[in-house]
C-alpha positions in Angstrom: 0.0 0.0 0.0 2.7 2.4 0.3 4.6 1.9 -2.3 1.7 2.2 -4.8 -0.5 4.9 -2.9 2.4 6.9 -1.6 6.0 5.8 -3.6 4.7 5.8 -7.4 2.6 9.3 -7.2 5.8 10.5 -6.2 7.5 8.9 -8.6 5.7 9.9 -11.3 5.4 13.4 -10.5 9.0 13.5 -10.1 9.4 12.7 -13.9 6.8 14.9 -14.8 8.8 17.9 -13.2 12.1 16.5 -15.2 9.7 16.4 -17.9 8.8 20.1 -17.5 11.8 21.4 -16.8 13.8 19.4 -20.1 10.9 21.1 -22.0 11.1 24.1 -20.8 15.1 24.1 -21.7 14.0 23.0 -25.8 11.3 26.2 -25.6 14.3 28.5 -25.2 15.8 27.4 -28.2 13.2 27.2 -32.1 13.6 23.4 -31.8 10.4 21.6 -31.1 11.0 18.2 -29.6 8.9 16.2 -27.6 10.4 16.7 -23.7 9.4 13.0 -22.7 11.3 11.4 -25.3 14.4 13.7 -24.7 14.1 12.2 -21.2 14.2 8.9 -22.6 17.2 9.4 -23.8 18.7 11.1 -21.3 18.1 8.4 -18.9 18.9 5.7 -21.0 22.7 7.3 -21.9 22.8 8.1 -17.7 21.9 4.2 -17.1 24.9 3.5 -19.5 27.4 6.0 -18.0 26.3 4.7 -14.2 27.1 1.0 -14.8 31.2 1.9 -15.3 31.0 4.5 -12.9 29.0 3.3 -10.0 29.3 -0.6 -10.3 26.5 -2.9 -11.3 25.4 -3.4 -7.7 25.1 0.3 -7.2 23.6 0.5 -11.2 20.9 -2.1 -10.3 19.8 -0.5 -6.7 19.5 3.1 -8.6 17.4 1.1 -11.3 15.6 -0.3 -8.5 14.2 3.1 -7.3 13.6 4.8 -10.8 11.3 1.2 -11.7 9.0 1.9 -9.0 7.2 4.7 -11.5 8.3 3.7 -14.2 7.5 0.1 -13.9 4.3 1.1 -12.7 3.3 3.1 -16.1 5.0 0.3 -18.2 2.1 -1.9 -16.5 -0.7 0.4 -17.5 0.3 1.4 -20.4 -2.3 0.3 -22.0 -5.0 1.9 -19.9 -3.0 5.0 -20.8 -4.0 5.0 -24.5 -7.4 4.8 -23.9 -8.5 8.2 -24.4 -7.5 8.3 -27.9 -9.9 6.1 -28.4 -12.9 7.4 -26.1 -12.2 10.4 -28.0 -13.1 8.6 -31.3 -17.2 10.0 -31.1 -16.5 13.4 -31.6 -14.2 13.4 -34.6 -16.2 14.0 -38.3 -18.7 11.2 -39.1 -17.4 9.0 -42.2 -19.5 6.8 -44.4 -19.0 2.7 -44.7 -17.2 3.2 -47.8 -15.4 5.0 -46.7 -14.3 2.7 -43.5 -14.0 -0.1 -46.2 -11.3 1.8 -47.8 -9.4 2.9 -44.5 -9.3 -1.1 -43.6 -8.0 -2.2 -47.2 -5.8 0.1 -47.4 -4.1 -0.6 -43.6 -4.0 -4.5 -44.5 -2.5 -4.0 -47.7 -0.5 -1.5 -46.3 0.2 -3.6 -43.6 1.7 -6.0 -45.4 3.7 -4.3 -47.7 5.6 -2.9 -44.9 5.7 -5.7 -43.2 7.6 -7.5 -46.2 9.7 -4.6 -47.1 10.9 -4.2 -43.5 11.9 -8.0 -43.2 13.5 -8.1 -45.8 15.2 -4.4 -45.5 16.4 -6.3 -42.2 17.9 -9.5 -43.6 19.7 -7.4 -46.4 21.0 -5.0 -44.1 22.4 -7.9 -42.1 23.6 -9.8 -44.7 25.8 -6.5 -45.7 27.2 -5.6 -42.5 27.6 -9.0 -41.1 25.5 -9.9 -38.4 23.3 -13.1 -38.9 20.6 -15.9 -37.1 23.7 -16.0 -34.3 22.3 -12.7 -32.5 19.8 -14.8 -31.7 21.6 -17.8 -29.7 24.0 -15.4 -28.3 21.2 -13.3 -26.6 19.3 -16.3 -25.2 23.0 -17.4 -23.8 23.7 -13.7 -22.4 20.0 -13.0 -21.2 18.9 -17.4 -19.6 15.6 -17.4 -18.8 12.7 -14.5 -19.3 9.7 -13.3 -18.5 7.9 -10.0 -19.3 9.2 -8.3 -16.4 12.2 -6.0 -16.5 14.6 -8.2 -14.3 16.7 -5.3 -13.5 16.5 -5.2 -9.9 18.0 -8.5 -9.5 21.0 -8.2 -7.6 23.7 -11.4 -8.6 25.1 -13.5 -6.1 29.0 -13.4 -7.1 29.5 -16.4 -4.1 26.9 -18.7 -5.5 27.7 -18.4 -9.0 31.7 -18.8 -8.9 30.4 -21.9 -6.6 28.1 -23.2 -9.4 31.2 -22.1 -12.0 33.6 -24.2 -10.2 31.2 -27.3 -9.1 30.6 -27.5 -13.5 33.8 -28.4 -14.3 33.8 -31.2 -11.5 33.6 -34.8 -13.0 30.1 -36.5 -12.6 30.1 -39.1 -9.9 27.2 -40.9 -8.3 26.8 -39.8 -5.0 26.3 -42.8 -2.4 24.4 -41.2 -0.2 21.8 -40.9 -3.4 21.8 -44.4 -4.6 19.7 -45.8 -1.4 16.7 -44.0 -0.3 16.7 -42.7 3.2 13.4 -43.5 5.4 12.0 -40.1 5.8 11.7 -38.9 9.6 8.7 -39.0 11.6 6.8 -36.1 11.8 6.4 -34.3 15.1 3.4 -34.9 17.4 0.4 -33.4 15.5 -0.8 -32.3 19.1 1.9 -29.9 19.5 1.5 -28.4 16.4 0.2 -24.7 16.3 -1.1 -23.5 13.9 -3.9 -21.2 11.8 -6.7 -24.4 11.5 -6.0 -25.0 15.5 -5.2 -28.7 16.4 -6.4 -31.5 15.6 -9.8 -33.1 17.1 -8.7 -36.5 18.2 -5.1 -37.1 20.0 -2.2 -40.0 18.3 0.0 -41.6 20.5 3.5 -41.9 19.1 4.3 -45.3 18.8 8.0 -46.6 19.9 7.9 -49.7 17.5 10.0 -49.1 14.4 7.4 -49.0 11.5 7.9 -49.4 7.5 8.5 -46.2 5.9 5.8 -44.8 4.1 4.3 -41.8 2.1 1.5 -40.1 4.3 -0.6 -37.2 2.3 -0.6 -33.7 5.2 -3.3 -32.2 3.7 -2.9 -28.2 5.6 -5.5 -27.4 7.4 -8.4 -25.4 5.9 -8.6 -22.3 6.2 -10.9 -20.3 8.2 -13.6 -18.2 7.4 -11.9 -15.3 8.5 -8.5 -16.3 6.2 -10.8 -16.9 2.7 -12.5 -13.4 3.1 -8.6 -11.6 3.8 -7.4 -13.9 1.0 -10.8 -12.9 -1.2 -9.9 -8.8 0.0 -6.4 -9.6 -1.0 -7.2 -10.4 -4.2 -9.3 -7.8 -5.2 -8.0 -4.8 -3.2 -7.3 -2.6 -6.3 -11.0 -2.9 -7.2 -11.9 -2.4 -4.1 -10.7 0.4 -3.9 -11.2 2.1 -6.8 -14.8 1.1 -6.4 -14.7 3.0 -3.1 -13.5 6.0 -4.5 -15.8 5.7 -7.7 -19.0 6.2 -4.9 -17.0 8.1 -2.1 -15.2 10.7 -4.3 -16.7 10.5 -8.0 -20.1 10.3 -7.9 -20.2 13.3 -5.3 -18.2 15.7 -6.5 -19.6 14.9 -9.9 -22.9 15.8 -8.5 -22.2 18.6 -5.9 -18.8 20.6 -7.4 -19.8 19.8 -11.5 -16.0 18.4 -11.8 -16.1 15.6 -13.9 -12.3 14.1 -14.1 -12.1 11.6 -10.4 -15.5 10.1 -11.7 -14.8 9.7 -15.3 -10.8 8.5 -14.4 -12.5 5.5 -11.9 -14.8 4.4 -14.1 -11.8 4.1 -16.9 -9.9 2.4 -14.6 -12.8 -0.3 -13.2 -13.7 -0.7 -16.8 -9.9 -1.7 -17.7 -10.0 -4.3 -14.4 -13.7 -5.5 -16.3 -11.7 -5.7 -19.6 -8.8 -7.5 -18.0 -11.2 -10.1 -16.6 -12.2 -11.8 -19.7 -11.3 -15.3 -20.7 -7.5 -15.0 -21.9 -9.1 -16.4 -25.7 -11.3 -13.8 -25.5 -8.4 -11.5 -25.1 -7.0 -12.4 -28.1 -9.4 -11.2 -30.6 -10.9 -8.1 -27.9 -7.7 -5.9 -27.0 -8.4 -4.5 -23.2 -7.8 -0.8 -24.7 -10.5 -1.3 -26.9 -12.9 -3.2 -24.3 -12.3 -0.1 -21.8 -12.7 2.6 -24.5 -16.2 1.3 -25.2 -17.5 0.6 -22.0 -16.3 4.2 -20.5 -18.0 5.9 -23.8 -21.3 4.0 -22.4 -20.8 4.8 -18.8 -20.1 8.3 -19.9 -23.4 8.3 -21.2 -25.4 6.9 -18.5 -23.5 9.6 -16.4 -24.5 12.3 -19.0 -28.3 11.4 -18.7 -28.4 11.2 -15.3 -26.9 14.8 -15.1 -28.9 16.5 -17.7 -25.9 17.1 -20.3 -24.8 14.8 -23.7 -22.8 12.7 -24.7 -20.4 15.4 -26.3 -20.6 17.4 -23.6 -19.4 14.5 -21.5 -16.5 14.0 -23.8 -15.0 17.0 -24.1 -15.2 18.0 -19.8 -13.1 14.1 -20.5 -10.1 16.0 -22.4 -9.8 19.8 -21.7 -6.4 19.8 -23.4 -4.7 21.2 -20.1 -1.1 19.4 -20.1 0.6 18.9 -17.3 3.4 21.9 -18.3 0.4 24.4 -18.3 -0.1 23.7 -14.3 3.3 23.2 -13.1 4.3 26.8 -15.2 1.2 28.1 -13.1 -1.3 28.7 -15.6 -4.8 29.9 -14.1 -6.7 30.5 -17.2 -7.5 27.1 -18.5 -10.1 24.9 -17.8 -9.9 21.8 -15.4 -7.9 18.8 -16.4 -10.2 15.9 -16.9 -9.5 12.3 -16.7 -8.0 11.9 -20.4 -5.7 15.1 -19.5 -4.7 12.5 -16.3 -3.9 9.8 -18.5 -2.0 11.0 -21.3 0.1 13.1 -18.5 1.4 9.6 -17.2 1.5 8.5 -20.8 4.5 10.3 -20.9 6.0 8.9 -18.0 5.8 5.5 -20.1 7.6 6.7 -23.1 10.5 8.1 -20.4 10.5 4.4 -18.5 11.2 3.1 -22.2 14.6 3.7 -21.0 14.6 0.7 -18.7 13.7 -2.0 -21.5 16.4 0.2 -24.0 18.7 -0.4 -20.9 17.7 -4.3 -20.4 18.6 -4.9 -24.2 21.7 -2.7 -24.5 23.5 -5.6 -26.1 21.0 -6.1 -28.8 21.1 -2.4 -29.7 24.5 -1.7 -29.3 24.6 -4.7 -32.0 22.2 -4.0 -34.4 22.1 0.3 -34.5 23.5 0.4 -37.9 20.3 -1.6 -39.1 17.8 0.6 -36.7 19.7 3.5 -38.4 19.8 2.4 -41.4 15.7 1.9 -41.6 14.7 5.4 -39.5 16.2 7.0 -42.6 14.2 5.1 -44.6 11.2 5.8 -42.9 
């Protein structure tokens, strides 16, 4: 609870301020350049100067800190993209043909930049020499992955000199292995403590040596008390956000006519409803989409209940007041609503790009003539 109620809103206003102030350097000068992706960088070339000049142990606990925002937005990114699409009613109305065209033209599209790129990519390899062995030599270099950014893992020098050393000893059976050993018997069940209490009838140890066999301990089950904490548990975020959705939203929607913590809970509930779908389902219904539509109808239902329309309910959803307007101290422009929230920590995600940039550093460092080599064909 602290580190995502009190830790990651720090965090992420933090890189918002860096944010502002890096943009307000590139206003001073007639460049214009987004300020979140000059972060990026900046913090990806920092990560790359730290690890010779502070140690990888040092490198990994300063990574440690800066993933606690960033990691965060990484996560929901995809809630963050959202109101691009909740957006989508009040652009100009097109016809079907129209729509027809727009999908033929992004397959075919699609596809012919799909094959131009591949094969830009294997021809570009092929000229400056790199080939299929990236491939092996990453999966050697990086073991075993996941989808998380394992860059708070701090290596154990001792253990893995000790595994270095015990690999190069020859392979000899191990007596102690080759007979199986009669497992020990348990302790007395009666002076056991634990959450289930102990059991209902007593067992007498017995002092005659018995056959050694496999006996099932089922734990104990748990108590009413432990499956609602474990159901709580569970579903805290929703919870919560369901809390705040009655306690917070819905009144000051009603009493103060401010729109954004009612509209940014429902967003977020309808992401967790999006998320809960079958993981086929998923597949074919992308959770960006899923949310998008069902806070464009709750949107609705809030605008009918309150008198106003649709429109009206989309456009208190995006003011346009950025995140640089407030922290310069702007007074004159409207409230931030809940898409102005989002995209704000949108750009927080393009800056923690930086740690995956960082993760795969080998990869780029070996492959930027190709990455190069197809920006300037793009």
């Amino acid at each position: 609870m602290l580190v995502a109620w009190f830790y990651v809103p720090a965090g992420i206003v933090a890189v918002l301020l860096a944010c502002f102030g890096i943009d307000s350097l590139i206003s001073l000068s007639s460049v214009s350049f987004p300020a979140s992706v000059a972060c990026m960088i900046i913090l990806f070339f920092a990560l790359l100067a730290a690890e010779p000049l502070l140690g990888e142990k040092r490198t990994k606990r300063l990574i440690a800190i800066i993933e606690i925002p960033c990691g965060f937005s990484l996560r929901w990114i995809n809630v963050l993209f959202c109101p691009a699409f909740v957006l989508m009613p009040l652009g100009p109305s097109i016809s079907g043909l129209e729509v027809g065209k727009i999908i033929a033209v992004l397959i075919v599209g699609y596809m012919a930049v799909f094959a131009f790129t591949a094969y830009l990519t294997r021809g570009l390899q092929y000229l400056l020499g790199t080939s299929k062995r990236a491939v092996t030599e990453r999966a050697e270099e990086m073991g075993q992955e996941d989808d998380d950014i394992p860059l708070t893992e701090v290596s154990n020098s001792i253990a893995a000199s000790a595994a270095q050393s015990e690999s190069f000893l020859p392979l000899l059976p191990d007596p102690a292995a080759t007979e199986l050993q009669a497992p020990l018997r348990t302790q007395d069940p009666n002076k056991v403590t634990g959450t289930g209490g102990p059991p209902m009838e007593q067992q007498e140890l017995s002092t005659t040596p018995v056959a050694p066999s496999f006996v099932r301990q089922d734990p104990a089950p748990m108590t009413r008390a432990q499956i609602w904490a474990a159901g709580i548990n569970l579903n805290l975020d929703l919870l919560i956000y369901t809390a705040i959705l009655f306690g917070v939203g819905l009144p000051v929607y009603y009493a103060a006519e401010y729109a954004m913590p009612v509209q940014l809970t429902v967003t977020i509930l309808a992401y967790f409803a999006a998320l809960s779908l079958p993981p086929l389902w998923r597949r074919f219904l992308h959770p960006a989409m899923v949310t998008s539509i069902i806070t464009i109808v709750a949107l609705w239902v809030l605008a009918q209940t309150y008198g106003d329309t649709i429109t009206d309910e989309l456009k208190a959803y995006k003011t346009g007041t950025r995140y640089t307007q407030l922290f310069s101290g702007a007074t004159n422009v409207p409230k931030p609503g809940a898409g102005d929230f989002l995209s704000s920590v949108l750009d927080v995600s393009i800056v923690s790009l930086a740690l995956p940039m960082f993760q795969y550093r080998q990869e780029l460092k070996k492959t930027v003539g190709v990455l190069m080599s197809q920006m300037t064909q793009s």
